[in-house]
N, C-alpha and C positions, 0 to 999 in steps of 0.2 A: 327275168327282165324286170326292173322296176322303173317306178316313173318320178320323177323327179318335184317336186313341189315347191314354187315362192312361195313366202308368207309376206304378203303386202304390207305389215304393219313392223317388217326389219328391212325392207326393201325401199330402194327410192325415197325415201320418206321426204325430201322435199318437193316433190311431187301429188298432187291430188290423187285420189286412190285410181280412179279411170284409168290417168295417165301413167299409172303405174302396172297399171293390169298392158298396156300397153308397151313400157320398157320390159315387163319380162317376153313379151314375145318376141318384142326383137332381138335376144338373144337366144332365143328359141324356146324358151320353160312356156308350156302347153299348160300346166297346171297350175292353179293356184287357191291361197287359202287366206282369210281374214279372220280377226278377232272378232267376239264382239258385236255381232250384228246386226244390233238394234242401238247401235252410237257411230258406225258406220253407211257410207251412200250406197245403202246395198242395192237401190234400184240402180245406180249408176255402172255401179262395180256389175252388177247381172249384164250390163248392155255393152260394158265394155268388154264381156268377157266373147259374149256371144260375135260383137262385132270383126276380135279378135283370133277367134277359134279357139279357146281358151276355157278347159275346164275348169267350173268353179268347185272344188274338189273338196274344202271343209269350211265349218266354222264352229263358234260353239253361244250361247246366252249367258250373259253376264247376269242375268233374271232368274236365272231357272231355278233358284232356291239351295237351302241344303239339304239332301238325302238324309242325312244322320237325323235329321229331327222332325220324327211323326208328324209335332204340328204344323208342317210347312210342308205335308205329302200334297195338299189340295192344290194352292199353289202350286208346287213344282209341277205336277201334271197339268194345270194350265197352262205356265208357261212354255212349258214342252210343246203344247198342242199347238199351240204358236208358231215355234222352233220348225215343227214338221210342215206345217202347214208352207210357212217361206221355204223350204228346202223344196217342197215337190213345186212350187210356185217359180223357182230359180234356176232348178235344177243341179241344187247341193246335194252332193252324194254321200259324204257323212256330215255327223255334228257329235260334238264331242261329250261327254258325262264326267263329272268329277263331284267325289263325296259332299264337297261344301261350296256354298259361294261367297266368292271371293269377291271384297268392296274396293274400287278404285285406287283406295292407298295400299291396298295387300292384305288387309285382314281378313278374316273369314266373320263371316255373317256370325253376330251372335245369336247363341242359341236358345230357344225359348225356354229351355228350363237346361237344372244340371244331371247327365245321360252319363252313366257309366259309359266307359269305352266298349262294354260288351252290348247294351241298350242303344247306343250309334249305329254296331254294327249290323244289329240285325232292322234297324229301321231303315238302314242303307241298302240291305238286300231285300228289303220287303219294297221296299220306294224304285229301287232299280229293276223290280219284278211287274208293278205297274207301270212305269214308263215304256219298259217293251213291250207291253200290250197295245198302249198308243202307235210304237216303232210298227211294228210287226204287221199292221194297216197299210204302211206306206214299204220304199223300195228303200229307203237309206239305212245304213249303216251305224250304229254306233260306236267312239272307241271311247274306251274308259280310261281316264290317266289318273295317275300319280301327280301328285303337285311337289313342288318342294317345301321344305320350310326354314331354307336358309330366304329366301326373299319376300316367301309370304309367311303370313303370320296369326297365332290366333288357333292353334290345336284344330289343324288341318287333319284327321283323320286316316285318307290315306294318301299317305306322302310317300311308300314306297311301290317299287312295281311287283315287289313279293304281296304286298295288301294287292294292289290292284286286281292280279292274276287270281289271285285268290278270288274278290268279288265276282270274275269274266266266267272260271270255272263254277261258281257256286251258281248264278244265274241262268248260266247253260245257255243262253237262246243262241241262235247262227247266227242273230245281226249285231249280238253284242262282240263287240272285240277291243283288245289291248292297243294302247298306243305306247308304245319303247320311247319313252323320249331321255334320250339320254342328259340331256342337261339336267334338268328334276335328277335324274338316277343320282349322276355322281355328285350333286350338291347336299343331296340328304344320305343318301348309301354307299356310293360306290357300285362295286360288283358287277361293272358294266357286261365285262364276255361271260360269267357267268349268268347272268340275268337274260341275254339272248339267246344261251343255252337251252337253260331250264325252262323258257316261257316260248318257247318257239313251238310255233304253230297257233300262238294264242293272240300274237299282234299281226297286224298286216301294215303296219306303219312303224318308222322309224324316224324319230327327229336329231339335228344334227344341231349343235352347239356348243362352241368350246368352254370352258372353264376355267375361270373367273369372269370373262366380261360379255360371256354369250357372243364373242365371235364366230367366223369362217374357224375350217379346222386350220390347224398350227400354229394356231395363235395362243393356246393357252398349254392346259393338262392334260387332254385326254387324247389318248392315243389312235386317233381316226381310220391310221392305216390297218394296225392291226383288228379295230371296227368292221373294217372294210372286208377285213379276209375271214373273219369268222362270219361273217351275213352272206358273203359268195360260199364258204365252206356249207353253210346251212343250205342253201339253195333260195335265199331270202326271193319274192317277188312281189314286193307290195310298193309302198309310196316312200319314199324317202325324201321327209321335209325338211329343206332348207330354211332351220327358224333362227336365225343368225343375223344379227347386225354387219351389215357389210358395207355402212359408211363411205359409200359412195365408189367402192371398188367391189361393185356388183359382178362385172364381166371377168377379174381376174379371178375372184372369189369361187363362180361356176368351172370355169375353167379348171381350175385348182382340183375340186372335188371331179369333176368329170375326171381327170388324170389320175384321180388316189383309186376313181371305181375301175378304171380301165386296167390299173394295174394288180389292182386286188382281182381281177376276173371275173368284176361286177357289169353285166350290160344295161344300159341303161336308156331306156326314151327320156325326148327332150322333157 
């Protein structure tokens, strides 16, 4: 069984986020996720959720620093403590981890000094081994992603979900987990059914987006259906996020996907 996920900042968008946390329930999505949440009405978004019944199911800080760069571990664990702190405060069940932070226009945070690609990595697993010290306190979830670096920019570090899984398995802890987002996947890698293969059991999330304009699926490249039958084939049962522009055709959009899982012999809550 998996559960379905809006991401309010592809959804409604001409809409106040509240009222948006509102239109996904009237179509029934129980779940839902923002960016960003300290440039977002998170106390808003928390009240609509609750008034709606309406988990508020992820988010991630545009704050939290970059991992790859020692001098910026004090910071990021600040920030983090932050992060967690609004998560048990909201009742956010995960928050996301990614190598570097990413600035408004899409670059990645420059770095305090120049860091071999081998001296990134081990201050990434050193930084992401402090943070779940923090985590590990509280009940939430981490997932670690892959960014891409067709959109963003600036020697993103780990742009694939072969790095990611990499970092999820070297860290080891039970709250750190992978996020599958296949948009990232196929814009920097490919190897999408491959990649759910090999890393399964390592995500418990799955994000949905087409390719080239981040559509609903069938709009673009990637092949959803056959998506659809190898995550039923695995026995997938985690969150399946709807991070898609759906440009104002929100209800044929769900609709859509609810028909690709039913057939692929995926079940699925609202």
């Amino acid at each position: 069984m998996i559960t379905l996920t809006a991401y309010l900042d592809f959804w409604f968008r001409a809409l106040p986020y509240p009222e948006r946390v509102a239109a996904c329930a009237a179509l029934g999505v129980r779940s839902v996720q923002v960016w960003a949440w300290r440039q977002r009405p998170i106390d808003e978004i928390a009240d609509a959720c609750r008034r709606h019944g309406v988990t508020f199911s992820d988010t991630f800080d545009n704050a939290c620093g970059s991992l790859v760069d020692s001098a910026r571990h004090s910071a990021c664990l600040e920030a983090w403590a932050e992060s967690l702190a609004m998560a048990e405060r909201y009742g956010v069940r995960r928050l996301f981890m990614f190598s570097n932070q990413i600035a408004p226009d899409g670059w990645a945070e420059r770095l305090s000094r120049r860091y071999t690609p081998a001296e990134q990595y081990a201050n990434l697993l050193e930084g992401a081994a402090r943070v779940m010290e923090l985590v590990e306190k509280t009940t939430v979830e981490v997932w670690f992603e892959a960014l891409n670096t067709f959109d963003l920019h600036g020697e993103i570090l780990v742009h694939t979900h072969a790095l990611a899984a990499d970092v999820v398995r070297r860290v080891n802890h039970p709250q750190l987990r992978l996020a599958f987002d296949c948009y990232h996947q196929q814009r920097t890698a490919g190897n999408l059914i491959y990649g759910l293969e090999a890393y399964h059991g390592l995500y418990s999330t799955v994000h949905i987006g087409d390719v080239p304009t981040r559509g609903a699926p069938n709009t673009g490249e990637i092949n959803f259906a056959n998506i659809f039958r190898k995550l039923a084939a695995l026995r997938f049962s985690g969150t399946l996020g709807l991070e898609f522009y759906a440009d104002g055709q929100e209800a044929a959009a769900l609709s859509q996907v609810r028909a690709m899982l039913q057939q692929a012999g995926l079940a699925s809550l609202p």
